[in-house]
C-alpha positions, 0 to 999 in steps of 0.5 A: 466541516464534518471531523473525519474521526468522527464521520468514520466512528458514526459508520463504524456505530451505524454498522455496529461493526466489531472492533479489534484492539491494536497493539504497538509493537515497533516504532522509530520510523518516518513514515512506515508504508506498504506492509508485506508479509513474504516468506514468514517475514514482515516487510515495510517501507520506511519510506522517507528513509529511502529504505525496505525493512524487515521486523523480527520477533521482537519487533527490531528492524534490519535495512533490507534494502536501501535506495539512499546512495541513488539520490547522488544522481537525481534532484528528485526525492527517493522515496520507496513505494509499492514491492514485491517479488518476482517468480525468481525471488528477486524483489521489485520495488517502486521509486515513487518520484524517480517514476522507476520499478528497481529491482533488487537481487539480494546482493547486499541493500544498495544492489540496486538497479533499474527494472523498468521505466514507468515515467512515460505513463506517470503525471506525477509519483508513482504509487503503491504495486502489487506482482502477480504469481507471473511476475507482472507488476500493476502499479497504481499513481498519484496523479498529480502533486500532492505534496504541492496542493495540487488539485486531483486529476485522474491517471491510469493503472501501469503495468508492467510485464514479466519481459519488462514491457510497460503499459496502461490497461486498455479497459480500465480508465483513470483512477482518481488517485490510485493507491493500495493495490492488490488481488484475490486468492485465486487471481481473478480480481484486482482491488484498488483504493481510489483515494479522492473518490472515496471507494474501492474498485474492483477489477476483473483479471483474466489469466493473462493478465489482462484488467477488464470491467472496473467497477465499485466494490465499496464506498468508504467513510473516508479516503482509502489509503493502503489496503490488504485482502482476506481470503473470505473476499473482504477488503481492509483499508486504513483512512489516514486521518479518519482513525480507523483501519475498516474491513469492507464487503459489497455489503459494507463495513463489516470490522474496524479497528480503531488507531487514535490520531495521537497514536499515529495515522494509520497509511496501511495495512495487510494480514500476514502472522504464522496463519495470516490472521494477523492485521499489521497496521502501519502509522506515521505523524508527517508525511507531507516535510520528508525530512522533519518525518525521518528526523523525529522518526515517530512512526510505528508499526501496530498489529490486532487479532481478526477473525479473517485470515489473508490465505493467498491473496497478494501482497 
């Protein structure tokens, strides 16, 4: 079987790509997911922790929000996925194996409660989740057990709107293992990595809301895992486990910055910095044994200087 640090490098080389250099800045943290820039702030889930975390300056870490005390009232791990923020400010987030968006209403880490039940429409743990200017949330799914080796079955989007009501888009079939999710600048278009189908799907968007018209946007040398937009219409995807993190337009892979595997596996990534020109990667080691991931606490958090900048695209 074919490395897949070495099938990416060769499309990083076919390319003749650009590559940026990535820094480590922050470290300490099990599996670091879903980068968020809101407000002048980084943003992340630290997810085997149950916890939301902010990142200063000088790259130290504040518990913003924590899930932890819910896992007194269910058998199921708690696990913080996709969030963020509704046109009140309050911060909904994703609690991938209790299939639940909770929110979150700034009254100190644990206020926690719950804002709508997705279970109905997940096979298996929920994903990552992108909230429109509305306030409508479009939550992607695994679709089966991962953690467990299962095979990969297709699931539907969820979506979530603004009163709280749940549904599947009507004219957008399953995705086969949904993951980073997100929309342009100007709201017309949702991005979503297919993991196990190695490509990024675009889908358009009305102003209503409504998902219409999936379609390729790009293949990818390696599975797609989280993903963040640029305002030019490029999309950056990490490859866990191919060593890269890659921009990629119709036309095909344009950039990449290079993580090495000893570095950690980059899951994620999003522009944000002052000018949003900033790529923040996110790069775990275990993310199968939850507890051996939160024990050893090897996950960090790396940024590199792009050319591209984020401009209002979401998250």
């Amino acid at each position: 079987m074919t490395n897949p640090v070495d099938t990416v490098a060769a499309a990083v080389a076919a390319a003749a790509a650009p590559t940026h250099e990535a820094r480590k800045i922050s470290t300490g943290y099990s599996w670091p997911e879903c980068p968020r820039w809101h407000e002048g702030t980084f943003w992340f889930s630290d997810m085997y922790t149950g916890t939301l975390k902010t990142l200063d300056a000088d790259g130290n870490a504040t518990v913003v929000v924590d899930a932890t005390a819910r896992a007194a009232d269910t058998d199921v791990p708690i696990v913080l996925g996709g969030f963020g923020w509704l046109p009140d400010g309050r911060l909904i987030v994703v609690s991938m194996h209790e299939q639940l968006v909770l929110v979150h209403s700034g009254g100190g880490p644990g206020d926690l409660s719950v804002y709508a039940d997705i279970s109905e429409h997940c096979l298996a743990a929920a994903n990552d989740m992108v909230v429109d200017a509305d306030g409508r949330a479009y939550i992607t799914q695994l679709g089966f057990d991962l953690f467990s080796g299962a095979e990969p079955v297709p699931s539907p989007l969820i979506v979530v709107e603004p009163g709280g009501a749940v549904s599947t888009p009507e004219k957008v079939g399953p995705l086969l293992c949904g993951n980073g999710i997100a929309i342009s600048a100007d709201g017309t278009r949702v991005y979503v990595a297919e993991v196990m189908a190695f490509k990024i799907t675009v889908i358009d968007r009305a102003s209503d809301g409504t998902l219409s018209f999936p379609r390729e946007f790009a293949t990818c040398p390696f599975m797609p895992d989280g993903i963040g937009l640029d305002a030019e219409g490029g999309v950056w995807a990490a490859m866990p486990g191919g060593g890269y993190v890659a921009r990629f337009t119709e036309q095909g892979l344009t950039d990449a910055v290079p993580l090495p595997l000893e570095n950690g596996v980059a899951s994620a990534c999003l522009l944000g910095g002052p000018d949003r020109s900033t790529l923040y990667l996110t790069a775990g080691y275990e993310v199968f044994d939850f507890e051996k991931s939160a024990r050893e606490a090897l996950g960090g958090i790396w940024v590199a200087d792009v050319p591209q900048r984020g401009g209002d695209t979401r998250p």
